[in-house]
C-alpha positions as CSV (number, residue, x, y, z in Angstrom):
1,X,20.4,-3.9,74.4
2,X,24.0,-5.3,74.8
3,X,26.1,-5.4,71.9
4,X,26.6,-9.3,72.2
5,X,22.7,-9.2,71.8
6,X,22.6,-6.7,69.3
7,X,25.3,-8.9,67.0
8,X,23.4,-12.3,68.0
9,X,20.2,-10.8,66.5
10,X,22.3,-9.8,62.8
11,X,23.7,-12.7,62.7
12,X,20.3,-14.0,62.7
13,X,18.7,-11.9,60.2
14,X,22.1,-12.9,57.8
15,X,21.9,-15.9,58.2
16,X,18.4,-16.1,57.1
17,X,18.9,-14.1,54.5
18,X,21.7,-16.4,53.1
19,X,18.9,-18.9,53.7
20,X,16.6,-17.6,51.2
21,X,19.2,-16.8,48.8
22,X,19.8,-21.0,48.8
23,X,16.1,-21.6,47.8
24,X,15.5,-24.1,44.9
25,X,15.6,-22.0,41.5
26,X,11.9,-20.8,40.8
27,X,10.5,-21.6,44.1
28,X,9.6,-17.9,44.4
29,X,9.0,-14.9,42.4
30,X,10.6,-12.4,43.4
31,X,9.0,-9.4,44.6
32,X,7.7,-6.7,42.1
33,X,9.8,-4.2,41.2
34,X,8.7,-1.1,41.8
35,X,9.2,1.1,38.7
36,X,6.7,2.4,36.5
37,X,5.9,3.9,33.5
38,X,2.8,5.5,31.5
39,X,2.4,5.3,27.5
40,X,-1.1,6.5,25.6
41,X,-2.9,3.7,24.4
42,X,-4.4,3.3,20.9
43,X,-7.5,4.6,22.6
44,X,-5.5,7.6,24.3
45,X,-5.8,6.2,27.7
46,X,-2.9,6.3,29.5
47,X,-1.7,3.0,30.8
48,X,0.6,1.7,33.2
49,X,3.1,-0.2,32.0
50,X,4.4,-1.9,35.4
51,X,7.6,-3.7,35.7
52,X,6.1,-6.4,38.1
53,X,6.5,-10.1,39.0
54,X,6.6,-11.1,35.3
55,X,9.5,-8.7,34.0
56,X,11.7,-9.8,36.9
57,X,11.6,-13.1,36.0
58,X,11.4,-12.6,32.1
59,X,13.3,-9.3,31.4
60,X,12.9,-8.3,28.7
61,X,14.9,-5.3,27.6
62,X,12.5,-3.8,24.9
63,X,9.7,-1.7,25.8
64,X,6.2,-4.1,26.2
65,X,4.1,-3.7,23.1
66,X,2.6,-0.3,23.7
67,X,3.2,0.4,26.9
68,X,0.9,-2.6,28.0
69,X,1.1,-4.8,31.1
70,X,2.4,-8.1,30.3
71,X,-0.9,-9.4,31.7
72,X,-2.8,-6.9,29.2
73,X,-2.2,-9.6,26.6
74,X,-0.6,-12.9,28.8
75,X,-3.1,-12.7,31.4
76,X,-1.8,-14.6,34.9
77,X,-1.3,-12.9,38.6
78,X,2.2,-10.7,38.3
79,X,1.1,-10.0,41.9
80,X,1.8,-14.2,43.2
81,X,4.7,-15.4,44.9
82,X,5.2,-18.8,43.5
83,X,5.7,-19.9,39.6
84,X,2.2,-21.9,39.2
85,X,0.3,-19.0,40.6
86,X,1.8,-16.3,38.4
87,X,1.0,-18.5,36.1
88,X,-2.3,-19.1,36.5
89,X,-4.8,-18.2,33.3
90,X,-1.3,-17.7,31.4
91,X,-2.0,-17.1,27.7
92,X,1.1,-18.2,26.3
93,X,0.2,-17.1,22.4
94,X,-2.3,-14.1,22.5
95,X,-1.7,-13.2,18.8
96,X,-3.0,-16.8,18.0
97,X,-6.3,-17.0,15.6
98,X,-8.1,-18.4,18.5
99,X,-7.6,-15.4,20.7
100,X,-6.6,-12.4,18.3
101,X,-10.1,-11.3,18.4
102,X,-10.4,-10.6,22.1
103,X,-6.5,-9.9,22.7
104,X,-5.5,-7.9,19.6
105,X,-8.7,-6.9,18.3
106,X,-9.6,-4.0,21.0
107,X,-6.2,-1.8,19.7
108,X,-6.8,-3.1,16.2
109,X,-10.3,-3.7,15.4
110,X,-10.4,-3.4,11.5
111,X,-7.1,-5.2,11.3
112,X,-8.1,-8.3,13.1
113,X,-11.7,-8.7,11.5
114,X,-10.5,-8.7,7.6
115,X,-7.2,-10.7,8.2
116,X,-9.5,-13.8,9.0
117,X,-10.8,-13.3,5.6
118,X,-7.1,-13.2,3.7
119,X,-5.6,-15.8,1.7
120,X,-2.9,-15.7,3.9
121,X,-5.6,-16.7,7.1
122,X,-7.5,-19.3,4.7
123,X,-4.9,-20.4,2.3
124,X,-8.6,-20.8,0.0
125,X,-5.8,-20.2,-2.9
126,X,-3.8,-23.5,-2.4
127,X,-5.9,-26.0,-1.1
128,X,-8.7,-25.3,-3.4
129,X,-7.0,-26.2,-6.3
130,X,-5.4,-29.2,-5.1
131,X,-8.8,-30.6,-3.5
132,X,-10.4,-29.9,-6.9
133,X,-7.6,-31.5,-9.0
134,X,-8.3,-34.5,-7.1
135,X,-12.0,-35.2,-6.9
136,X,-13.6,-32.0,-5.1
137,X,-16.9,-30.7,-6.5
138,X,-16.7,-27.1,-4.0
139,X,-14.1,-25.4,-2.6
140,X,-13.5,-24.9,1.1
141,X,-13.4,-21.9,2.8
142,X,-10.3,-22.1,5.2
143,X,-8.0,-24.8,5.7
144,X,-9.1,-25.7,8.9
145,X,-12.2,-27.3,7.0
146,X,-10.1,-30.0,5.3
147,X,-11.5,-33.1,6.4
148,X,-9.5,-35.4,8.6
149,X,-8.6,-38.9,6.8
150,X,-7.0,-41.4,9.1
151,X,-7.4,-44.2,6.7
152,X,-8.1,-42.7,3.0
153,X,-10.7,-44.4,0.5
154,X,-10.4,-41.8,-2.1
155,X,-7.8,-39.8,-3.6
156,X,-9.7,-36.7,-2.5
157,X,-9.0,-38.3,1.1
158,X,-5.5,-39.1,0.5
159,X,-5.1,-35.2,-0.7
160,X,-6.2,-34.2,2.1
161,X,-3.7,-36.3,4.3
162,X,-1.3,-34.8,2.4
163,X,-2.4,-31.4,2.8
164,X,-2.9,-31.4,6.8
165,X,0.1,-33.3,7.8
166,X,2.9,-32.3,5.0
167,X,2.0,-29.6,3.0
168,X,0.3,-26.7,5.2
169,X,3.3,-26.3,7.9
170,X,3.7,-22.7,6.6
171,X,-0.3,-21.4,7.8
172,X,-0.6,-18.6,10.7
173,X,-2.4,-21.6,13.5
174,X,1.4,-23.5,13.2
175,X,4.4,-22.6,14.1
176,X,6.3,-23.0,11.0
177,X,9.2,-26.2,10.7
178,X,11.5,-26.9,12.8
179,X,14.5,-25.6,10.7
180,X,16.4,-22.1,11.9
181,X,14.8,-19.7,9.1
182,X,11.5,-21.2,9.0
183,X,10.1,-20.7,12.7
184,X,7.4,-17.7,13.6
185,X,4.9,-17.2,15.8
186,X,0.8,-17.9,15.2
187,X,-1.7,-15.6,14.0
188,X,-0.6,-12.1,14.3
189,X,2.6,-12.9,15.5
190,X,3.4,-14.7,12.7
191,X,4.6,-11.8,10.4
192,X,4.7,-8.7,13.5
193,X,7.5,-10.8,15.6
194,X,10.6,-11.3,14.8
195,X,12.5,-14.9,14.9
196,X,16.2,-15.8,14.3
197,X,17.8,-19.1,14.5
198,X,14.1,-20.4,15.4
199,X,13.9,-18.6,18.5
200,X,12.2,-15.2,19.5
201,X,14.6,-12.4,19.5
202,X,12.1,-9.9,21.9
203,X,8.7,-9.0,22.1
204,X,8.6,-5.7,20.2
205,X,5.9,-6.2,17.6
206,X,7.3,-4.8,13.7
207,X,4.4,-2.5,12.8
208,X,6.4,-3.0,9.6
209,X,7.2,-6.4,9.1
210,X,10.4,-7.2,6.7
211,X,11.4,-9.9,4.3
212,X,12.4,-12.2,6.7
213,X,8.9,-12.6,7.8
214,X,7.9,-13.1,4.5
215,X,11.0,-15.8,3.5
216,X,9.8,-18.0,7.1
217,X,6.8,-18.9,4.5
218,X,7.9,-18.4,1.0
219,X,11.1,-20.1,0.6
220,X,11.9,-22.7,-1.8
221,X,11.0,-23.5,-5.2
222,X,8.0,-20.7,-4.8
223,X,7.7,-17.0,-5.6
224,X,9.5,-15.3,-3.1
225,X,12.8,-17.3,-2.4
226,X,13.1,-16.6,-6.6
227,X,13.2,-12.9,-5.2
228,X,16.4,-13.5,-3.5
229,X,18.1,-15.9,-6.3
230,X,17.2,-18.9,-4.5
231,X,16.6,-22.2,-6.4
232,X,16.1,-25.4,-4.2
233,X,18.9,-28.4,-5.3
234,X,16.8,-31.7,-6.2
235,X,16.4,-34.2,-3.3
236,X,18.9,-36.8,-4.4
237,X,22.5,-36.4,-2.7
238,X,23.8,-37.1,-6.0
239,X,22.8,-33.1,-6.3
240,X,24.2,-31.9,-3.5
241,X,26.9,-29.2,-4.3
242,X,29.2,-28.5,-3.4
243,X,30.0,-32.0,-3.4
244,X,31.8,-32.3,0.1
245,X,34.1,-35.2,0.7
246,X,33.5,-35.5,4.3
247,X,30.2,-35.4,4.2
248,X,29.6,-32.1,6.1
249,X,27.3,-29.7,3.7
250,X,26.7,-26.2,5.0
251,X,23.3,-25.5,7.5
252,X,20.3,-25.5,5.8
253,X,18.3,-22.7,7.7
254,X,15.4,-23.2,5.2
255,X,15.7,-27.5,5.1
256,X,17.0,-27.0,1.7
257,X,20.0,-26.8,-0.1
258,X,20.1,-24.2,-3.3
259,X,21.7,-23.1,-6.2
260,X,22.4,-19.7,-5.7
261,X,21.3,-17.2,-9.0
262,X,20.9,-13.9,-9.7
263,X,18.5,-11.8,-7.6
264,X,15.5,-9.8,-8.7
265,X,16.4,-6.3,-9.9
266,X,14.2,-4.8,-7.4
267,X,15.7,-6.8,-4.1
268,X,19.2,-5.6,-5.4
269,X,18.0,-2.2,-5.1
270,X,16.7,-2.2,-2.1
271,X,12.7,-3.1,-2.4
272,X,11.2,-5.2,0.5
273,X,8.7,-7.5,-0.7
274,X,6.2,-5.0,1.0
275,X,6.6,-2.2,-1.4
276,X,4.8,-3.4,-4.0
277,X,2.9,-6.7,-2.3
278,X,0.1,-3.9,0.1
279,X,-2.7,-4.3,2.2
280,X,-2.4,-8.0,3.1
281,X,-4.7,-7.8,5.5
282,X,-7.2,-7.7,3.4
283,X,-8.1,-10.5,1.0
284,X,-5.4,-11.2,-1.4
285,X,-4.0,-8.0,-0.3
286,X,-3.0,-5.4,-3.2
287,X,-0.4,-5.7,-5.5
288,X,1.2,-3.1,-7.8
289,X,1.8,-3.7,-11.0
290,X,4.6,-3.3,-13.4
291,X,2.6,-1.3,-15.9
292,X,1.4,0.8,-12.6
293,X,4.8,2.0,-12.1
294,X,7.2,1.7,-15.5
295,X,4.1,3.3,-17.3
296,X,3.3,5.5,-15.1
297,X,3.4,9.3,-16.9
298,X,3.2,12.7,-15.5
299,X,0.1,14.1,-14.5
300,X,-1.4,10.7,-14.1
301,X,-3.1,9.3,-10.4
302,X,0.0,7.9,-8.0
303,X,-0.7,4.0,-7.8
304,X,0.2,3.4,-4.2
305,X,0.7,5.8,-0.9
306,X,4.4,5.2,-1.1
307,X,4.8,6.1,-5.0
308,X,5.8,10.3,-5.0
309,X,6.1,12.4,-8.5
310,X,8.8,15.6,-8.3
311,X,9.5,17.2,-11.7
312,X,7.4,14.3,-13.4
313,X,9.7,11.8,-12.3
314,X,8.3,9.2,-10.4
315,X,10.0,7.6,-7.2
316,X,9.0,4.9,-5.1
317,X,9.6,5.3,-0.8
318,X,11.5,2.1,-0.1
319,X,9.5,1.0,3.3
320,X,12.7,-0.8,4.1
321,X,15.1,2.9,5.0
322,X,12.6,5.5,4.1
323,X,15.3,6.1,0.9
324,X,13.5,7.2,-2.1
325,X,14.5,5.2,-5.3
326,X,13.6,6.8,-9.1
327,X,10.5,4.8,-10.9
328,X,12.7,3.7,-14.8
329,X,9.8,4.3,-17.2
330,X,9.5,2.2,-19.8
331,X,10.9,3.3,-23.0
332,X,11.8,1.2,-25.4
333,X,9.4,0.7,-28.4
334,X,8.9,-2.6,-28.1
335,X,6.5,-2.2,-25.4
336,X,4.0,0.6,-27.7
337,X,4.1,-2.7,-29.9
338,X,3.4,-5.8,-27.1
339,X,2.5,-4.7,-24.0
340,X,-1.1,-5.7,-24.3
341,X,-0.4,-8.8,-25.7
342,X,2.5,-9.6,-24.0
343,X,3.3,-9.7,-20.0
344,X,6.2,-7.8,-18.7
345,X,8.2,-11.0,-17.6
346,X,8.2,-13.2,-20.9
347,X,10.8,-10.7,-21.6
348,X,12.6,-9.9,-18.6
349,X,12.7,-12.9,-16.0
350,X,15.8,-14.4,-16.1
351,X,14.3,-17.6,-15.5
352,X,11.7,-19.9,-14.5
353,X,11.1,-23.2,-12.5
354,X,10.6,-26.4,-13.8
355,X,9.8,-28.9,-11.4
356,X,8.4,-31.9,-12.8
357,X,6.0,-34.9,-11.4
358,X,6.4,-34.6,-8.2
359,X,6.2,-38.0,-6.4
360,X,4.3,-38.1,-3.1
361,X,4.2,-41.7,-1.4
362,X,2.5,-42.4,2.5
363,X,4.5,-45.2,4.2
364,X,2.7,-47.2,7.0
365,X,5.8,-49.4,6.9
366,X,9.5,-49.5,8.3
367,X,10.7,-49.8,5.1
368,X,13.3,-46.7,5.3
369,X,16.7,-47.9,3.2
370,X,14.9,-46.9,-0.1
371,X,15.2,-43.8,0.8
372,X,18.6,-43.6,1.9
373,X,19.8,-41.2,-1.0
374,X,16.8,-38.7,-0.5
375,X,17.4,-37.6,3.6
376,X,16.9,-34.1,2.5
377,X,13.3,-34.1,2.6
378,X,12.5,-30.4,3.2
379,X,10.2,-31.3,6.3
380,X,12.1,-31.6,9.4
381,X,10.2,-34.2,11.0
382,X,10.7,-36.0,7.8
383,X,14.3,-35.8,7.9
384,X,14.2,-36.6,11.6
385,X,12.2,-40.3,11.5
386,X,14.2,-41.3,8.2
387,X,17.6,-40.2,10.5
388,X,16.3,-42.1,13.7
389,X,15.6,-45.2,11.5
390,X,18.6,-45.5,9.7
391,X,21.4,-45.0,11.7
392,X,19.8,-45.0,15.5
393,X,19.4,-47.5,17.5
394,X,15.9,-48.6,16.8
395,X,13.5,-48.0,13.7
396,X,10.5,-45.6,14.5
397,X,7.0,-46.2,13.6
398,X,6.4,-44.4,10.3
399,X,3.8,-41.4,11.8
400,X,3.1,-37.9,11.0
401,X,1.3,-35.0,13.3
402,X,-1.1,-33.0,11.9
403,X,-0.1,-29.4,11.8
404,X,-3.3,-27.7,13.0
405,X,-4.0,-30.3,15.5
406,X,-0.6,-31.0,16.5
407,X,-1.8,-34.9,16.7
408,X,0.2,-37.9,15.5
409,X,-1.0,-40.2,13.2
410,X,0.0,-43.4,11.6
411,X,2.0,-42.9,8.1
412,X,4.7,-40.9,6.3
413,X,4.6,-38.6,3.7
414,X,7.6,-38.6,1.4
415,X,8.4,-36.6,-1.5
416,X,10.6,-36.6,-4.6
417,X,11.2,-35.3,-8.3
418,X,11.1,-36.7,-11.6
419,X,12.5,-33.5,-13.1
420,X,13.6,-30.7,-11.1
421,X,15.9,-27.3,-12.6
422,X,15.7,-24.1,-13.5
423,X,15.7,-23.2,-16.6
424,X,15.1,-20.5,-19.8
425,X,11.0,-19.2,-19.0
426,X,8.8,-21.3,-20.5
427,X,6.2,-19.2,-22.1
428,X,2.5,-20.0,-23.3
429,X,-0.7,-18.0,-23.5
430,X,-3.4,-17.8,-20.6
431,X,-7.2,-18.3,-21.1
432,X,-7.0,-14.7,-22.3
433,X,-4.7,-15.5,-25.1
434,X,-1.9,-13.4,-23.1
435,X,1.5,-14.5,-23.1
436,X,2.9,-15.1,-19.6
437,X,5.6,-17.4,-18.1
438,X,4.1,-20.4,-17.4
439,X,5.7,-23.3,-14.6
440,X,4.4,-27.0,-14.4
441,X,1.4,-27.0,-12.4
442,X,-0.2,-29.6,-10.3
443,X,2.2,-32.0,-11.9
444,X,1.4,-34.7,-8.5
445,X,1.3,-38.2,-7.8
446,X,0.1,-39.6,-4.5
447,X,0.9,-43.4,-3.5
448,X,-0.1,-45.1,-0.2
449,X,1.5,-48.2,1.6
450,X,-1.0,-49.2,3.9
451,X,0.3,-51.3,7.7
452,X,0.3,-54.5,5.9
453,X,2.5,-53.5,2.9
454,X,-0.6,-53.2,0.6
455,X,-0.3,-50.5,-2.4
456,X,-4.0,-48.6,-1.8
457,X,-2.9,-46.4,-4.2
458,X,-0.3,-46.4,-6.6
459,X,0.6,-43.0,-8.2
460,X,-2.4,-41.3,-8.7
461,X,-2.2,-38.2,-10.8
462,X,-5.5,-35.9,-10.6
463,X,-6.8,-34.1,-13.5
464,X,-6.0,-30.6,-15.1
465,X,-2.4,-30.7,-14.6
466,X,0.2,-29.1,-17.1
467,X,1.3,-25.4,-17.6
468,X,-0.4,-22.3,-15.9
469,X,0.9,-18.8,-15.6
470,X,2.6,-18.1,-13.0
471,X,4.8,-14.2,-12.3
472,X,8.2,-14.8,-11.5
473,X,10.2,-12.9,-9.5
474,X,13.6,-13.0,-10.9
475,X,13.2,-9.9,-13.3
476,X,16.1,-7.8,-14.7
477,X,17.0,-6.0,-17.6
478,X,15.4,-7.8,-21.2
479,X,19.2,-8.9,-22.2
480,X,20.2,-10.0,-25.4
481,X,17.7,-12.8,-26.0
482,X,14.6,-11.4,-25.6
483,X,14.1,-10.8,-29.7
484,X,14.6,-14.5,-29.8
485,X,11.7,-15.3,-27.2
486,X,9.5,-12.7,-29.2
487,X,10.2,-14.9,-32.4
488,X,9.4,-18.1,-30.7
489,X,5.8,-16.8,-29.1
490,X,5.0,-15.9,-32.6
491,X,4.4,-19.2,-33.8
492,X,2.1,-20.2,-30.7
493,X,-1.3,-20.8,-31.3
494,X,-3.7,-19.7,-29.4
495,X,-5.7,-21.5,-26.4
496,X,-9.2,-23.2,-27.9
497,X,-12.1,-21.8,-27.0
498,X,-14.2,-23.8,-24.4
């Protein structure tokens, strides 16, 4: 061969190189990369753990959730050549309820078939009571069985609007609201992935999930933002502090803006939510007490795995660091004399919330410029149509999806406060004649403005609302009012017998 030949033939093969480095983005996969690892799996198999099609187009830099195959729990064909083949049986959400079983539940059989039975899988422990305080004569098993309502006749029906297309955005088959600290994945992946600024951050599961997990959920004027010191501001931008004259109020991760209080005790020593809340996957999950721990004495059973005794001093494994953290026990005398009687937080939560008749209206119709001072809605979609309406360029049809279906449907839900503050505990006894702090419960009012401007219903309140004990999660030391809260339960009468 001549050289002129020899250079016309690798001028060739560059040039067609060059030619396939021009392709359209994603026309190809590239080819499979030819590393490989092994890992034991739960089962003490070894498996290959193949850096293939998939990782060179999605590289992830952690290691793949235990040594698996992306296809192990995504399914598709690594092995194609073009996007829409590799992607071909793609499971997008494998951790999902719908698929958990088969995907998650040959690694972690006892794990996946009692977390279908938690309240945090059913969410039996808020629906239930809402359903009931408005017409229900038997509770539902899981959310999913709430009945869909288009067009409600009945308050029961109109609860249940409410409850599939407002309230339940929090529940493992959604993906949380569209604000930055509210996003997470479905089903399992819903407290063992990790989100930031509503996005992914990788695809290493937590075996131990943290209180961000936890927060996605329970934010707000609920136990668990109280944890942190969190108290949501009212609705109105009359409340918004600090008042800005501009108009530009800081990012509101969770769709709320807050007062910002004292934390619990426990967070500002280092406690995850997780060390005393256990065993979530099954049922309620387990929770320890305060008595468990702060009258704990030597020689007695340990309460929980991560409670320790050395030198009869008990200390609690923070899950958080692995840092052990000495147990107080309770001393003082007033606890010999109330601590049957009494609950731990009528003396030391530093205070309570008292939100007041909360006002819930469906719109069917553009009429938006009522609602001009109350744009912080605390549901993004919310926020988003009364935004569009107002100031865009068009009004949008008043409509709603349903956050297990993911459908839209005709109507609005808006929300706002008659009273809302926190405030001294209020205290009252329970239906064991305990004294606990007690929060306004049930305290809602649902109104409907049909299509046609018609009031269907017009601030109907259910029945059995008022006071009920609640635990708060905003304890510290008792302080120097507690003698006066002991002298004010002392006149409280008991509840009457039923």
């Amino acid at each position: 061969m001549s050289p002129r030949e020899l250079l016309l033939i690798l001028t060739l093969l560059l040039l067609a190189a060059c030619g396939q480095d021009n392709q359209p983005t994603g026309s190809q996969v590239p080819a499979p990369l030819a590393t490989t690892a092994t890992a034991a799996s739960p089962g003490g198999k070894p498996v290959v753990a193949s850096q293939v099609g998939c990782l060179a187009c999605h590289p992830f830099a952690e290691k793949i959730h235990a040594g698996l195959d992306c296809t192990g729990c995504h399914g598709g064909k690594p092995e194609a050549t073009t996007k829409p083949e590799a992607h071909a049986g793609l499971l997008a959400t494998p951790g999902d309820p719908e698929h958990l079983k088969s995907k998650c539940g040959p690694c972690h059989a006892r794990q996946t078939t009692t977390i279908i039975s938690s309240r945090h899988f059913t969410l039996s422990g808020e629906i239930n009571p809402v359903r009931r305080h408005f017409g229900a004569t038997s509770d539902l098993t899981s959310a999913l069985d709430i009945p869909v309502a288009p067009r409600p006749d009945t308050p029961l029906a109109l609860a249940d609007d409410l409850l599939r297309r407002r309230c339940l955005g929090c529940h493992v088959y959604s993906r949380g609201d569209d604000f930055a600290a509210t996003r997470h994945g479905t089903g399992c992946a819903a407290c063992h992935l990790e989100y930031r600024d509503g996005k992914l951050v990788s695809h290493r599961f937590l075996a131990a999930p943290g209180d961000n997990q936890c927060l996605a959920c329970h934010y707000g004027n609920r136990v668990g933002g109280d944890y942190y010191g969190s108290f949501e501001h009212d609705l109105r931008k009359d409340y918004r502090t600090p008042f800005q004259a501009d108009g530009n109020y800081p990012d509101r991760p969770y769709g709320m803006e807050e007062h910002r209080l004292q934390p619990d005790i426990h967070q500002r020593s280092g406690m995850i939510c997780r060390d005393c809340h256990t065993g979530l996957h099954q049922g309620a999950g387990t929770t320890i007490t305060c008595a468990a721990c702060h009258f704990w004495r030597s020689g007695q059973p340990l309460p929980t795995a991560n409670l320790l005794a050395e030198k009869g001093q008990l200390q609690i494994r923070l899950r958080a660091n692995d840092r052990l953290l000495p147990v107080p026990p309770a001393r003082d005398p007033a606890h010999a004399r109330n601590g049957k009687n009494i609950d731990c937080a009528v003396c030391h939560a530093q205070w309570g919330f008292n939100d007041q008749n909360i006002q819930l209206l469906r719109s069917d119709v553009e009429d938006y410029q009522a609602w001009e001072d109350l744009l912080v809605q605390g549901s993004f979609e919310a926020e988003t149509q009364l935004l569009n309406s107002l100031y865009g360029s068009s009004e949008v049809p008043p409509s709603m999806t349903d956050k297990f279906t993911g459908q839209s449907r005709p109507g609005l839900w808006l929300k706002l406060f008659a009273l809302r503050r926190w405030e001294e505990p209020l205290i009252g006894r329970d239906p064991k004649g305990r004294f606990r702090v007690m929060r306004p419960s049930l305290d809602l009012h649902l109104s409907w403005v049909d299509e046609a401007g018609k009031t269907v219903f017009d601030a109907v309140a259910g029945e059995g609302a008022g006071l009920r004990p609640y635990t708060p999660h905003t304890i510290g030391k008792a302080g120097a009012f507690y003698r006066q809260r002991l002298a004010d339960i002392s006149t409280t009468k008991p509840p009457a017998s039923k």
